[in-house]
N, C-alpha and C positions, 0 to 999 in steps of 0.2 A: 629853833626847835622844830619847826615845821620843814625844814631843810630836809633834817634826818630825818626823818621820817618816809622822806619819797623812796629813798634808796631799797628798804626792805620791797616797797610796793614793786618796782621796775623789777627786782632779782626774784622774784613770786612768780610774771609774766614771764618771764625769761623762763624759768624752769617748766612753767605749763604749756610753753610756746614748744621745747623740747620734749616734752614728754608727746605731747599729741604729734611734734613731727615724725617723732621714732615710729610713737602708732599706725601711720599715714605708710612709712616705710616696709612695717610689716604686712602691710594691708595689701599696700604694693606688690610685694614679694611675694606675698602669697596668691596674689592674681596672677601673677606673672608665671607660678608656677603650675598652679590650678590651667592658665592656658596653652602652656608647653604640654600638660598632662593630656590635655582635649584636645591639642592640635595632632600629640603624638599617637592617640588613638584613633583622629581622625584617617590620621595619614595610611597608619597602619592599616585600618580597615580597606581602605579603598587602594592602597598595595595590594592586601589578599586579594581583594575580589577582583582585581583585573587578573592577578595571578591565574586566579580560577577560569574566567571568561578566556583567558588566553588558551587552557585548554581546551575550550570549545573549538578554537580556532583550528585546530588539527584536525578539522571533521574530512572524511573520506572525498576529494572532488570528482573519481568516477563515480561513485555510487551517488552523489547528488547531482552529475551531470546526465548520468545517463535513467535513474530512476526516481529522481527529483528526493532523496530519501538523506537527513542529515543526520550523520553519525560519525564515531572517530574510535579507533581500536584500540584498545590499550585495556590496562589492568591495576587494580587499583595502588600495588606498588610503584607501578609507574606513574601514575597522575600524583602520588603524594611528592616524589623525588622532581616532575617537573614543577612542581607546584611553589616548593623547597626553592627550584632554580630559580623561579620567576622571581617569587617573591622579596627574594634575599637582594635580588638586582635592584630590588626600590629600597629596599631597611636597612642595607648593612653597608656601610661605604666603602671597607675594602671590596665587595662587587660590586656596585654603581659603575661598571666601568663605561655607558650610555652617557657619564656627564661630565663635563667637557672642563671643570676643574675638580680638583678632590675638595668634599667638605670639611669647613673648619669650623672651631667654636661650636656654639648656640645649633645651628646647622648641623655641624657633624655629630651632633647626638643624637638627632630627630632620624639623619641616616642611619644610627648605628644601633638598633633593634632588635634585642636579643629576640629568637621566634621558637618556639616548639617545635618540632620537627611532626608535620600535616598529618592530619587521620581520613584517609579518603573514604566512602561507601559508594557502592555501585552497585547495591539490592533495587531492584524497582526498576531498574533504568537497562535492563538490556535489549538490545532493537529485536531480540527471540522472543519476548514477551508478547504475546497475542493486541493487548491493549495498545504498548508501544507503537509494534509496528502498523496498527490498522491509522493511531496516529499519523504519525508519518505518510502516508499513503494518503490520507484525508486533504493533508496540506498540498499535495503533490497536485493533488486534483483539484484542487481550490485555487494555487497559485500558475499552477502547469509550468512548473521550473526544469522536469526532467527534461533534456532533449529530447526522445522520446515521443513524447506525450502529444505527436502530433496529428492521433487519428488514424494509426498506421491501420486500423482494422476498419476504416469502412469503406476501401475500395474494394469491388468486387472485381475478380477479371471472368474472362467465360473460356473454362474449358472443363471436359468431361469430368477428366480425373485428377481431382483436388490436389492430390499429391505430387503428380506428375510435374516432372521439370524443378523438385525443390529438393531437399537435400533429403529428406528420408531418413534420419539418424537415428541412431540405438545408442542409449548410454548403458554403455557395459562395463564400466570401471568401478568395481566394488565399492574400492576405499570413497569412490566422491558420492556414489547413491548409500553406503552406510553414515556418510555422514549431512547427507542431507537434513534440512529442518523436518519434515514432516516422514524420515525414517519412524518403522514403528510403531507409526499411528495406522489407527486402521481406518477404513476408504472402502466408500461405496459411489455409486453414480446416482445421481439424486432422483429417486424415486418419482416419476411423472403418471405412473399407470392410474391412479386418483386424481387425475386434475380432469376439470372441465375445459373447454373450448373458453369459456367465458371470463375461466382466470387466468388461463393465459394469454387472454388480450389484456386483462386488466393491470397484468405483469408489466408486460412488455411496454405499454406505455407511460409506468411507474416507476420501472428498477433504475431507469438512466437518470431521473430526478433524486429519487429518493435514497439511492444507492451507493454513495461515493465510492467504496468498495469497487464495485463490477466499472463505473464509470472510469475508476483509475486503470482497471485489467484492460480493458474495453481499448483505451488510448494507448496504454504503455507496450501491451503486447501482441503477437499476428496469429493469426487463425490459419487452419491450411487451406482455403477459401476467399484470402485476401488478395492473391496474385503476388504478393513479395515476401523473398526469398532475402532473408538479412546474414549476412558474412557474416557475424558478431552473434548471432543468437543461436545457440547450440540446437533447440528446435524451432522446428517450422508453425508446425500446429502446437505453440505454446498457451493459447485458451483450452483448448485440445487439454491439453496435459494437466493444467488446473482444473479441467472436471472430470478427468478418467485418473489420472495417475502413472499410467503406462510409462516404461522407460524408450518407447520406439513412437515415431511419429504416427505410421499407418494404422496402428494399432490406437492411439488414441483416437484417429478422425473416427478408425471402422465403430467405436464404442458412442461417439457421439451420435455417428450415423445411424444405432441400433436405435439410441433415446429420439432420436429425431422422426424414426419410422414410426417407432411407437406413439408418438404425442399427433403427426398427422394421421393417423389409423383413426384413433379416438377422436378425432375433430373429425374425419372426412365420414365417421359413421353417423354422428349427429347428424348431418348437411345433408348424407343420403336421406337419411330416413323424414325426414323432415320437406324434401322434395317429392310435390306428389303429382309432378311429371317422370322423374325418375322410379317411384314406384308404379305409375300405370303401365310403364316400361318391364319391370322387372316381370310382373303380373303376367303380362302377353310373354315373356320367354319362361315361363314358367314348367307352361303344360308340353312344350316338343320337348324340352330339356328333362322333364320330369319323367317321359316316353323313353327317352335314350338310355337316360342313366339308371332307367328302374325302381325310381324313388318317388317318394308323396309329393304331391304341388307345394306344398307347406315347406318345405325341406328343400324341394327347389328353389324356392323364392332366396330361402336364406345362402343360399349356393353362392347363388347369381348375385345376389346384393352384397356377400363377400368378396367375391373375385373381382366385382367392380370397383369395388372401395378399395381392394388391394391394389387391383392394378393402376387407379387414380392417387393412393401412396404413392407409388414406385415410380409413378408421373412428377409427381411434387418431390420428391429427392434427385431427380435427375432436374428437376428446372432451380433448386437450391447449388447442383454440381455446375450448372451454365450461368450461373451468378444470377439467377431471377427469384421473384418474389414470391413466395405462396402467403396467403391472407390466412389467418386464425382458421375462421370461419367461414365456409363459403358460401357465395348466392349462387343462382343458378348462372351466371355469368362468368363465375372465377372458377366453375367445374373445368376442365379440362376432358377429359374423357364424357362425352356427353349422349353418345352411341351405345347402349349396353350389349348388344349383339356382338360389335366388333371390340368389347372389350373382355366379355367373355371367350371369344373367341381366340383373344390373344394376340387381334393384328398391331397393338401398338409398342409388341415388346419391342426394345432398342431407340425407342423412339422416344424424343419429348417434344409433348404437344402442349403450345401456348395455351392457354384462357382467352377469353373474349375479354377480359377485364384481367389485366396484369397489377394492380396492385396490392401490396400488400408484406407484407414483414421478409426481411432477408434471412439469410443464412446467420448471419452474426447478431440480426434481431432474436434469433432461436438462442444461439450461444447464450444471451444476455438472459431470455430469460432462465436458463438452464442454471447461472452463476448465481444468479438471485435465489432460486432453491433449494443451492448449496448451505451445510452447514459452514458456519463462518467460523469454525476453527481449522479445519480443512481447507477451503478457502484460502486464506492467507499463509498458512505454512507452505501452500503450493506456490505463494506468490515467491515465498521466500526462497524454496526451492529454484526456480529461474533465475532469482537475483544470484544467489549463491554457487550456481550451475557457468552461467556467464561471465561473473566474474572472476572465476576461477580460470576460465579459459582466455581473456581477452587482457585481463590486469592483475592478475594477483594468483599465483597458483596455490597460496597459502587461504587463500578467503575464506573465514566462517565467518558467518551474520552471527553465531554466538558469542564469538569474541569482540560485538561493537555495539555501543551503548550509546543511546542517547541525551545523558545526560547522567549526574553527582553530586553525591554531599560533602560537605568536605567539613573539617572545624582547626583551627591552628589556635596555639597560647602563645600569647606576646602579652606584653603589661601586665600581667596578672589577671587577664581578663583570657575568656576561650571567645572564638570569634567562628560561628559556626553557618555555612553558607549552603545552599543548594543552588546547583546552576545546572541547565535545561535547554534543549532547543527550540 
């Protein structure tokens, strides 16, 4: 009796030992499938996004070799169709043709990934963008990757006339100055007749630190005051042309040369006035001079104290033409004209007469701080203008900086999922 009875017990275990293996199996199956679905999204994902990075890779190599500036031309139909090529080369195994047998099975379906054909955006991201490119420019100067960027602006050389011996050019070709970045805009030279002597030292010792801006201008580009004369760069006096605008070289230095006279006039009148060996001076040529000309001692004084201040200007733009220093502000040792008789007189026209004390701020020290008082959208569309002017001429007769972006959004649908990326330099 007890026989029969085991038999139903064993065929009980047997059917629960089965029922739970099946459940084991669907458990199985359904991890197995759950991690083909994770792997396949995995894979997919990091397909796109090198797809994507690989468009970074198209970035322009003259314009990051020679302006340290990373960008790559194109338009957003075309980053979606590369995007398409890239990507299909890792999902789809009839294009896989990078691997070295065809996939089969399990494999060949992880290759074989149906994709949405790419939605590119390129809002936000073009190197015309004011924001963009001051970007760009930042890093340039932080890394110093341009070739370039080797300081070509603070040799001085010494000769009279700044210009002389360098190319002197005029851009007269419509179509390239209508399409210039800062066409249209309108441009002024930055107003200096309100500064003091004392912020202009505070400038000049500030803008190279504080400035990344003028520090990139400063290294990337030449002044007509620098002694070199580059084949490759359509102007000479390129600082020049970021603070005037002018399409001819001469024509830019003679406008800096104006702001320049100006800013020493107002500093050499402080220094006179403030010298009260120079005005005991002026006092004694007052009364013969006030004799001759017919006019009040009062009226004389201010003659004489102009003419000398002028003609110690005209001193300090001729020792910035010989590549020397004039200081902000001066002591009575950095005067140069120190004779008031023979400066009224007029014996030092043609002439530059050193100081007793030669130091003090260069020519391109003045530049700098002239670029630091610019408006900063002005400012960098002139940078842009260079870039865009040069490489027109040297690589690419087609160049527009508005046609090159720094960077994209892009989003693609594969699995039923949208996979939506931004990639940037």
């Amino acid at each position: 009796m007890s026989m029969m009875m085991e038999k139903p017990r064993q065929g009980s275990a047997a059917i629960l030992f089965t029922i739970a293996f099946a459940g084991m199996l669907v458990l199985v199956t359904c991890l197995l499938a759950a991690t083909r679905i994770v792997s396949g999204v995995s894979y997919t994902d990091a397909a796109i996004r090198l797809a994507g990075r690989s468009i970074l890779s198209e970035y322009d190599t003259e314009l990051l070799g020679r302006y340290g500036v990373f960008a790559f031309h194109g338009d957003e139909r075309r980053i979606e169709r590369d995007i398409a090529f890239y990507a299909n080369a890792s999902l789809r195994k009839d294009k896989a043709a990078y691997l070295p047998i065809a996939p089969s099975g399990a494999m060949a379906r992880i290759f074989d990934i149906e994709m949405e054909n790419p939605e590119a955006n390129l809002k936000e991201f073009s190197l015309l963008d004011i924001d963009n490119f001051e970007e760009q420019l930042k890093s340039a100067a932080i890394s110093k990757t341009a070739k370039k960027l080797t300081g070509r602006g603070n040799g001085i050389k010494n000769y009279s006339d700044p210009i002389s011996g360098h190319k002197n050019r005029t851009l007269r070709d419509e179509g390239v100055t209508a399409s210039l970045p800062s066409a249209g805009v309108a441009w002024s030279l930055p107003d200096v007749s309100s500064l003091s002597p004392q912020k202009l030292a505070d400038i000049s010792n500030s803008a190279a630190s504080d400035v990344l801006n003028s520090q990139y201008i400063m290294a990337a580009f030449g002044c007509a005051n620098d002694g070199v004369s580059e084949e490759d760069s359509f102007f000479d006096a390129e600082i020049e042309y970021i603070l005037a605008g002018n399409m001819n070289d001469m024509s830019n230095y003679n406008s800096i040369k104006a702001r320049l006279t100006l800013i020493r006039f107002i500093a050499n009148n402080v220094s006179f006035y403030r010298d009260p060996v120079k005005m005991a001076q002026v006092e004694a040529l007052a009364a013969p001079f006030a004799a001759a000309a017919g006019i009040g001692e009062e009226i004389a004084c201010i003659t004489i104290s102009e003419i000398w201040i002028g003609a110690e200007t005209k001193n300090d733009i001729g020792l910035f033409e010989a590549g020397r220093k004039v200081t902000f502000l001066k002591s009575p040792a950095h005067w140069a004209l120190t004779d008031g008789k023979k400066a009224v007189d007029g014996l030092f026209d043609g002439k530059v007469i050193n100081p007793v004390n030669r130091s003090g701020q260069s020519y391109v020290d003045y530049l700098r701080v002239l670029l630091f008082l610019m408006d900063r959208e002005t400012k960098l569309l002139r940078v842009m203008d260079l870039i865009q002017i040069d490489m027109k001429a040297n690589y690419n007769k087609d160049f527009l900086i508005r046609e090159y972006y720094i960077g994209f959004r892009f989003n693609v649908k594969a699995l039923g999922e949208t996979f939506e990326y931004t990639e940037r330099y």
